[in-house]
N, C-alpha and C positions, 0 to 999 in steps of 0.2 A: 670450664671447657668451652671452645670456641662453638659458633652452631655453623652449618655449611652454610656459605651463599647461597641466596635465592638462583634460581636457573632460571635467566631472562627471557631463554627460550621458552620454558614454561610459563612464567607472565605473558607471552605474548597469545600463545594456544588458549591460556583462560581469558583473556581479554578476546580472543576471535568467538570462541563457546559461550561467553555471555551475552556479546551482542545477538545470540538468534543462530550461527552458523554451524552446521550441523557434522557431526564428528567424519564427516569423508569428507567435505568440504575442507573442513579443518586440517585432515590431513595431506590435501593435496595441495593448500598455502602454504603448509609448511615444507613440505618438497620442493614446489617449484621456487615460491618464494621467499622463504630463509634459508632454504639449502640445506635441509634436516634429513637426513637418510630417512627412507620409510620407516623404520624398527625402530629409531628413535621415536620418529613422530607416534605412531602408533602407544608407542608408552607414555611419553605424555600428555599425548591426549588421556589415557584413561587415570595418570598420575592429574589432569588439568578437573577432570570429571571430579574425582573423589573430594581433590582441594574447594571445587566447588558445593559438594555440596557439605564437605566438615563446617565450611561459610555458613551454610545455611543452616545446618542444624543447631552450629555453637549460640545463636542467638535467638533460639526460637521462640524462647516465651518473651525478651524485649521486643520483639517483632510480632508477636501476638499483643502484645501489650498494646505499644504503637497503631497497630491495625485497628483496635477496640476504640482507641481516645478519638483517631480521626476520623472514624466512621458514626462517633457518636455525635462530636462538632457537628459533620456534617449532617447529621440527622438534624440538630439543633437549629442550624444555618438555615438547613432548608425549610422548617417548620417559622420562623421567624418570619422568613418573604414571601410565606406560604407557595411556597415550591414542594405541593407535597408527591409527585411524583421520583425528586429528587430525594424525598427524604423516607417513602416507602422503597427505593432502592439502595439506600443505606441501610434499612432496618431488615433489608432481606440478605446485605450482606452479613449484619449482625449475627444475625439467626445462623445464616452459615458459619461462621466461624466461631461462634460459641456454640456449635453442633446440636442448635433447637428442636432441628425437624427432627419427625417420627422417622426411628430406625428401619422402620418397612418403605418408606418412599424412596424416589428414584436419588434424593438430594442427601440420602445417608452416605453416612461419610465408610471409606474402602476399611477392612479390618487392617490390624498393623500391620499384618501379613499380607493383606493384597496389597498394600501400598508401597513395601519392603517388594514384590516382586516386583510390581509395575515399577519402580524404584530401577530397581538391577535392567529390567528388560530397557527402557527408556536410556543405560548409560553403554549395555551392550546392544543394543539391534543396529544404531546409527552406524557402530564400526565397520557395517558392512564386512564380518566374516565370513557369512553364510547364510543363506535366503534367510527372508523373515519365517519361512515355514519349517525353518529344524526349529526343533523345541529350547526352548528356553536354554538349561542345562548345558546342551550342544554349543552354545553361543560361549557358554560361562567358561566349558572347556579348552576351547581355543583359545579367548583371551590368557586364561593364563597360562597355555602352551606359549605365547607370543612373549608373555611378561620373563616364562623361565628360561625362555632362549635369549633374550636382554638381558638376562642378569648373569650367563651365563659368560667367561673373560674371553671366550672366542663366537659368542653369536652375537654378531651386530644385524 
């Protein structure tokens, strides 16, 4: 079975979203300057969102992994030239990421569940649906009003 081509237009939307540009930015590039109907844009931005972060999740413990060895190098490095400023700031990134601290301090790490909201709020508030002050849910509801009138063969 064939897989669909990539949609260049959505390479271009995760390429604007990972340099830093923020999803109404994003979607007003792709308006004015690729010539993307709003409802398109609108969908792949949050089709460019998800792509980004299945990225990030698919590789999370070699990217934990990797964060471990070069933070420990540099710990090593810097104890070597006695730079130990540089190497108690590796050792506290350590501690963060192999989650040291005491779970009552301010450095404890979010429960799966608040990281899972701040998560969803972080890839719907940008959309600019609706003020930051409707509630979460509110935000979640629109988007996929927006995704089912796109998928819909008369709502463009």
């Amino acid at each position: 079975m064939k897989s669909k081509p990539r949609d260049p237009d959505l390479d271009k939307i995760v390429l604007l979203l990972v340099t830093g540009v923020d999803a109404k930015s994003a979607r007003e590039a792709a308006t004015s300057k690729l010539g993307i109907p709003k409802a398109r844009a609108v969908r792949l931005i949050a089709e460019a969102a998800a792509a980004i972060q299945t990225a990030a999740d698919y590789h999370r413990d070699h990217e934990i992994g990797t964060a471990y060895i070069r933070l420990n190098d540099l710990y090593v490095r810097s104890l070597r030239i006695n730079d130990t400023k540089t190497a108690l700031a590796a050792q506290r990134e350590l501690n963060r990421l192999l989650r040291l601290y005491d779970v009552s301090s301010d450095d404890a790490p979010e429960t799966d569940a608040e990281s899972t909201i701040a998560l969803i709020a972080s890839h719907l508030l940008p959309l600019g649906l609706a003020t930051e002050s409707y509630p979460l849910p509110e935000h979640a509801r629109l988007a996929a009003d927006i995704v089912r009138r796109t998928q819909e063969p008369d709502g463009s």
